[in-house]
NUMIZA-208862 format. One record per atom (N, C-alpha, C): x negated, y, z negated. Coordinates in steps of 0.001 Angstrom, whole numbers, plus 524288, in hexadecimal, padded with zeros to 5 digits. Each point is the difference from the previous one (the first is absolute). Layout:
<rs>
XYZ
...
</rs>
This chain:
<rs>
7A3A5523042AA86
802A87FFB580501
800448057E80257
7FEBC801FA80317
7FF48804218033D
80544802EB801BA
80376804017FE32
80317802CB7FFEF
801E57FDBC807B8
7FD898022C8050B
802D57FDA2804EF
800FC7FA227FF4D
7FF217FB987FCFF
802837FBC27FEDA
804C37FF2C7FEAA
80123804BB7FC27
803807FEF87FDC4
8042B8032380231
7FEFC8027F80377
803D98018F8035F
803EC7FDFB803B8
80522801C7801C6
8004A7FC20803CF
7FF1E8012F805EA
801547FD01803E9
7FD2A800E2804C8
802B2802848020E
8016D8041580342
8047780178801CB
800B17FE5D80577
802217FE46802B1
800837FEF48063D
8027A800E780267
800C88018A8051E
805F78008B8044D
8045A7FC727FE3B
8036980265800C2
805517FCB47FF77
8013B7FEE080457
7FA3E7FCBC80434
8022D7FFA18054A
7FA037FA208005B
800067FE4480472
7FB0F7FC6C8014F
7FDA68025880409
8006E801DD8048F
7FCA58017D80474
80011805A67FEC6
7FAB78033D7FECE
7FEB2803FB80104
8006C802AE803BE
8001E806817FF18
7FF1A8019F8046A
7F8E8801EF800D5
7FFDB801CC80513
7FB297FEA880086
7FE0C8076A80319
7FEF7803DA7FEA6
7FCAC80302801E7
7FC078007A80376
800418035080560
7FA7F7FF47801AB
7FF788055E80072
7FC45800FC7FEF1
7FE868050A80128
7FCE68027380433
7FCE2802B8801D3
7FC8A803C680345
7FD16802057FCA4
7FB3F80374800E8
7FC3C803007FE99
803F3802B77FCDF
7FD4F8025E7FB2E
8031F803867FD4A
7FDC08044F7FF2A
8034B803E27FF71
7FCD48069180042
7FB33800887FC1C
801B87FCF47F9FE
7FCC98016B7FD48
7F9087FD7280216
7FFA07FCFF80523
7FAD77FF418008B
7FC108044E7FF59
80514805108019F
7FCC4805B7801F0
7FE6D802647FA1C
801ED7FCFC7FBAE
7FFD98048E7FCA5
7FD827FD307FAA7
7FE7F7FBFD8025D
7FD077FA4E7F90C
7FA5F7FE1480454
7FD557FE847FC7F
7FF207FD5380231
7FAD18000180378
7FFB97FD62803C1
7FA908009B803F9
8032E804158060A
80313802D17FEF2
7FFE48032080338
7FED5804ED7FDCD
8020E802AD7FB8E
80068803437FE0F
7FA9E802C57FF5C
7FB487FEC97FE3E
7FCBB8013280045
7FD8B800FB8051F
7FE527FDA4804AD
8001580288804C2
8032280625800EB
806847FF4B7FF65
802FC802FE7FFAB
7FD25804577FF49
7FF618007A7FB8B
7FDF38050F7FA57
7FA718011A803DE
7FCDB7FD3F80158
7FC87801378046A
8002A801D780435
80481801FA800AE
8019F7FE81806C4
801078005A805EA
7FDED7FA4B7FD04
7FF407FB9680562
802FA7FA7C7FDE1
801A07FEB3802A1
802CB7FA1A7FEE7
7FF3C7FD9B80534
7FCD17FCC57FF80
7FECC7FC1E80521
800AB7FAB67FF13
802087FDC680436
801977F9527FEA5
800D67FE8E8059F
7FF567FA097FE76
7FFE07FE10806EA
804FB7FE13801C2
801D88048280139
8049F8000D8032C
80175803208046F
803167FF068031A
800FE80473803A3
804A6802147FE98
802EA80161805E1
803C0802AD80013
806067FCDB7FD86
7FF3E7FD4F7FE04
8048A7F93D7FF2D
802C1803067FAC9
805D1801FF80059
8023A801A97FE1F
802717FBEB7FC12
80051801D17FA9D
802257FC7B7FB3C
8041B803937FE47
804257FD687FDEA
8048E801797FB95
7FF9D7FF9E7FBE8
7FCB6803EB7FE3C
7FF59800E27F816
8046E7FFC77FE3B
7FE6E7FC917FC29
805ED801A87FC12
7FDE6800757FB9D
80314802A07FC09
7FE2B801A17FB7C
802A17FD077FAC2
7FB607FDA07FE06
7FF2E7FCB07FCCA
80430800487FC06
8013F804707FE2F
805A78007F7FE32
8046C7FE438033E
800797FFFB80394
803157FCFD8020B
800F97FAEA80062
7FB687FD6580060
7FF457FB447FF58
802447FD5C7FA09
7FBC9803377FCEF
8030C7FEDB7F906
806517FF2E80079
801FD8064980199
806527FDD57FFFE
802E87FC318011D
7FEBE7FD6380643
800EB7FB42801E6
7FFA37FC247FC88
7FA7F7FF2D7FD4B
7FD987FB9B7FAD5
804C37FFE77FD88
80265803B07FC76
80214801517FC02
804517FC58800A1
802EA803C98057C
8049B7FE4B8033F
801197FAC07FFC1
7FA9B7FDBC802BA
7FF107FA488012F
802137FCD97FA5A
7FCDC8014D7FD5A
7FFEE7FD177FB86
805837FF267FB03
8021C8057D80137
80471800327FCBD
805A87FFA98027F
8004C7FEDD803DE
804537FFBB803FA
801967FB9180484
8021C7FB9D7FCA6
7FFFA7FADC80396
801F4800C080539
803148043380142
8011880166805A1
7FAFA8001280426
7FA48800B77FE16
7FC7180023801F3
7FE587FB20802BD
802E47FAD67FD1F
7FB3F7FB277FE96
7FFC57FD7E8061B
7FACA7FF4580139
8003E7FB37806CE
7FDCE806F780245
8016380431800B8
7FF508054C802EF
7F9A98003C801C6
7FFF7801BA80501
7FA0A80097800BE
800B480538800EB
7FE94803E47FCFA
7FDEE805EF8016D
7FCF8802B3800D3
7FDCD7FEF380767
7FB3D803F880084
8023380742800AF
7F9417FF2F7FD09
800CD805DA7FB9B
7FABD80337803ED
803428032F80095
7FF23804CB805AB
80124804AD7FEBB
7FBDD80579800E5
8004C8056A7FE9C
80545801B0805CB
8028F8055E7FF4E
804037FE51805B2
7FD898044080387
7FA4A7FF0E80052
7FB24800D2804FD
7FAD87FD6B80059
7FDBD7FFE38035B
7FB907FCC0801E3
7FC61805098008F
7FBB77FFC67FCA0
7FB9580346800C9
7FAC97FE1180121
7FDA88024D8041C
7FAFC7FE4C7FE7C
7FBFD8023B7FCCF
7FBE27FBE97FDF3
7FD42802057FB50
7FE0F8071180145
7FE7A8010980528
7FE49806B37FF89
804A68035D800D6
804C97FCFA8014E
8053D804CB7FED8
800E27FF817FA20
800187FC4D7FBF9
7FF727FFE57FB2A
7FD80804197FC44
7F8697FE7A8020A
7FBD2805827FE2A
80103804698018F
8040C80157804E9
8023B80619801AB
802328009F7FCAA
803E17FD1E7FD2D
80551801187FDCA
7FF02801467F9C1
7FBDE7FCD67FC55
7FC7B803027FE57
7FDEC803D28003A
7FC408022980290
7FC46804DF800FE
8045D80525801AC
802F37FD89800B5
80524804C9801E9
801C88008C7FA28
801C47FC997FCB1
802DB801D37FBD7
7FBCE802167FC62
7FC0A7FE717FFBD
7FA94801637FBD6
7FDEF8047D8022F
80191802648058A
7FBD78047E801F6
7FB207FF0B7FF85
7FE027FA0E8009D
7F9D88003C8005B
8009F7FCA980629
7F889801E87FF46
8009B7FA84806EE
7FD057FD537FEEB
804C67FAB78014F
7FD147FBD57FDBF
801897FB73806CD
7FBBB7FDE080020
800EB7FD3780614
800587FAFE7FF6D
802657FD3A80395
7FDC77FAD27FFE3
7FC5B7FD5880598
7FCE07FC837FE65
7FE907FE6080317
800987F9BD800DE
800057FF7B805F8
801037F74780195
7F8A5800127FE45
7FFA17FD037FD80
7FA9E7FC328008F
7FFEB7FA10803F7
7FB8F7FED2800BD
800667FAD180041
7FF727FD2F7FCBC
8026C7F9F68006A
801447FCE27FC3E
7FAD17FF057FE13
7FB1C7FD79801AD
7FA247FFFB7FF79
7FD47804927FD5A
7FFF5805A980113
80030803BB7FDC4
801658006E7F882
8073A7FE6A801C0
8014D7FF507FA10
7FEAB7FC3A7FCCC
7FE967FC1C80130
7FDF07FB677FCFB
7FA03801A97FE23
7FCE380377803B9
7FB057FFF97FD62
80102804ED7FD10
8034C802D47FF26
80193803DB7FBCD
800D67FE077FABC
802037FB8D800DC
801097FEBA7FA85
7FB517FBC37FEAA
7FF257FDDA8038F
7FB867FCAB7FD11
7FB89803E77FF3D
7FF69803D17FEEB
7FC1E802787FF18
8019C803BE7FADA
804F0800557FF4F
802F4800F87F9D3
7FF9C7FA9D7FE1B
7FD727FBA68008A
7FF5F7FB887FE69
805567FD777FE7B
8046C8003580342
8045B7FD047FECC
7FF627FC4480130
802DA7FBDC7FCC1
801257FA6880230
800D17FCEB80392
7FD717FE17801A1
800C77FD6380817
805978005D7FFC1
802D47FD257FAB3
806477FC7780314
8024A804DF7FEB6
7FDD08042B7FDBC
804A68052A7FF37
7FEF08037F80710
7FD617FFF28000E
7FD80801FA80568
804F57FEAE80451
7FE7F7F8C77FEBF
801F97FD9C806A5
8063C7FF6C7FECD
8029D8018E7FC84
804FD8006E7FE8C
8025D8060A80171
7FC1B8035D7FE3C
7FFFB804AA802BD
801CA8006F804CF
7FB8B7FD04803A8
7FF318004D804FD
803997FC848012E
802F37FCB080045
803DF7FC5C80089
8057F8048B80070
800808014C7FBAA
803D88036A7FF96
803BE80457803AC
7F97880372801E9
7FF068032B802D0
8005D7FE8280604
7FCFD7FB9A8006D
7FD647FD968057D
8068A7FCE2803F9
802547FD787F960
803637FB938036F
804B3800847FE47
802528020E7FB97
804968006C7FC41
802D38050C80220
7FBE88051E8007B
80073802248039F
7FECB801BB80640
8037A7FC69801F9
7FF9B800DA804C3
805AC802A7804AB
80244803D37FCFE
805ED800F180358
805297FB4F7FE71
7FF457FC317FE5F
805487FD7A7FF83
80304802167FC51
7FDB98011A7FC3A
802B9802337FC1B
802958059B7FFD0
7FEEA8014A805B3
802F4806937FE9A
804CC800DB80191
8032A7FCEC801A2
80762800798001A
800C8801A77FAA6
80291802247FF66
8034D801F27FBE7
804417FC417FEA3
7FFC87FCCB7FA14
803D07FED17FF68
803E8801E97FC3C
803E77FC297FEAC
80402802387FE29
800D47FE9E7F9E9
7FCEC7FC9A7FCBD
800947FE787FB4C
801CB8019A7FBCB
7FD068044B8006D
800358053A7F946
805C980087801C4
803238015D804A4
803E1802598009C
805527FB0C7FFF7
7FEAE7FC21801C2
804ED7FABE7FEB1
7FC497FDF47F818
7FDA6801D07FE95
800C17FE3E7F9E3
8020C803C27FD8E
7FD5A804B18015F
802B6805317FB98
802D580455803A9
802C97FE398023E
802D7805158038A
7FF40804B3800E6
7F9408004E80181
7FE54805C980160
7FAE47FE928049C
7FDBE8049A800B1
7FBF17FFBE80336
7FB887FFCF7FC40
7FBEC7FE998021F
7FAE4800897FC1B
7FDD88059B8021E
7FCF17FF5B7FA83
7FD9D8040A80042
7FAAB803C980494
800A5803D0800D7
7FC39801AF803EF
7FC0A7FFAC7FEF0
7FA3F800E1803B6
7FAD2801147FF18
7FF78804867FDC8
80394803A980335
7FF1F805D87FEA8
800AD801CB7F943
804E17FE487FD9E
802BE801C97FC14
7FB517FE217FBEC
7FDF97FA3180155
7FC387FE017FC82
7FB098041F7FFAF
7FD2C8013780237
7FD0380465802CA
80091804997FC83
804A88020C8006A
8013B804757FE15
8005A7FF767F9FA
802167F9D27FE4D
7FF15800CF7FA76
7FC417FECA7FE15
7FC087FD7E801FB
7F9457FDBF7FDB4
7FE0E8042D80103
8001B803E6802F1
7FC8D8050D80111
801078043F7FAF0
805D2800867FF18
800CA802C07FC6A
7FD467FFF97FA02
7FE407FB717FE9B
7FCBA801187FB55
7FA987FEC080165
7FC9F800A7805F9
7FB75800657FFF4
7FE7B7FB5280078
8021A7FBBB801C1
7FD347FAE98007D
7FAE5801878046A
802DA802B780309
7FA857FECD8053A
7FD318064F7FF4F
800698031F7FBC1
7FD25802C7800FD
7FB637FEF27FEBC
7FC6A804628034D
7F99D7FFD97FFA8
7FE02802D87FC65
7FE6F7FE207FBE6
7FD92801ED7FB30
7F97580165801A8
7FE697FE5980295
7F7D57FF2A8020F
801AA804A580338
</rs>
């Protein structure tokens, strides 16, 4: 019998969950399929000027935690919002400012980016999920600032900047080439 069998289950001491939503999160800039552009940089994606509220993924965790261990939570919908709206090339500034390198970004077109990756031979449905993402998910609705992180855990979330300043500090985005 397999040791998690014999465990027991643990569950809320509640029935309706709470439920998290989040925004883009900082760490896109720093895992991942941005990061490498980054370290190159250039970071281009098909977007324009359409400002998003990063929040940082640690933040999010806390909420989880929150969520999960604190029936005061249960039924709560918490959209999870950085407390500014950046767009993706005030982001790569905010970078290249803390790293002292120059690193730019550029808008592509959506057609453009799709034959970028199909030519790294990615997966059609990873592609058009991509482009979905980019094209329609982001399109401006999402950049009000809300208030979530701050009615679950009684603070503000965390900045772009502060995040920035601490991923730079051990060299994530520096240029080694």
């Amino acid at each position: 019998m397999p040791e998690a069998s014999r465990q027991p289950i643990t569950r809320p001491q509640y029935d309706s969950p709470a439920v998290p939503r989040a925004s883009w999160f900082f760490q896109n800039f720093s895992e991942a399929h941005f990061l490498g552009p980054i370290l190159q940089g250039e970071l281009a994606l098909p977007v324009g000027h359409i400002a998003e509220p990063f929040i940082d993924a640690e933040n999010i965790a806390e909420i989880a935690v929150e969520a999960l261990t604190k029936p005061e939570h249960s039924g709560q919908l918490y959209e999870l919002t950085g407390p500014r709206a950046l767009t993706f090339a005030e982001a790569v500034d905010e970078i290249a400012h803390a790293t002292k390198r120059e690193i730019r970004f550029a808008a592509v077109p959506p057609e453009a980016y799709r034959q970028a990756f199909e030519q790294e031979k990615l997966p059609a449905q990873l592609i058009d999920l991509v482009l979905y993402l980019f094209t329609t998910v982001l399109n401006g609705r999402n950049t009000p600032i809300a208030d979530g992180l701050q009615r679950a855990l009684g603070r503000p979330a965390g900045d772009f900047s502060d995040y920035v300043r601490r991923t730079a500090a051990p060299g994530v985005w520096a240029n080694e080439g």
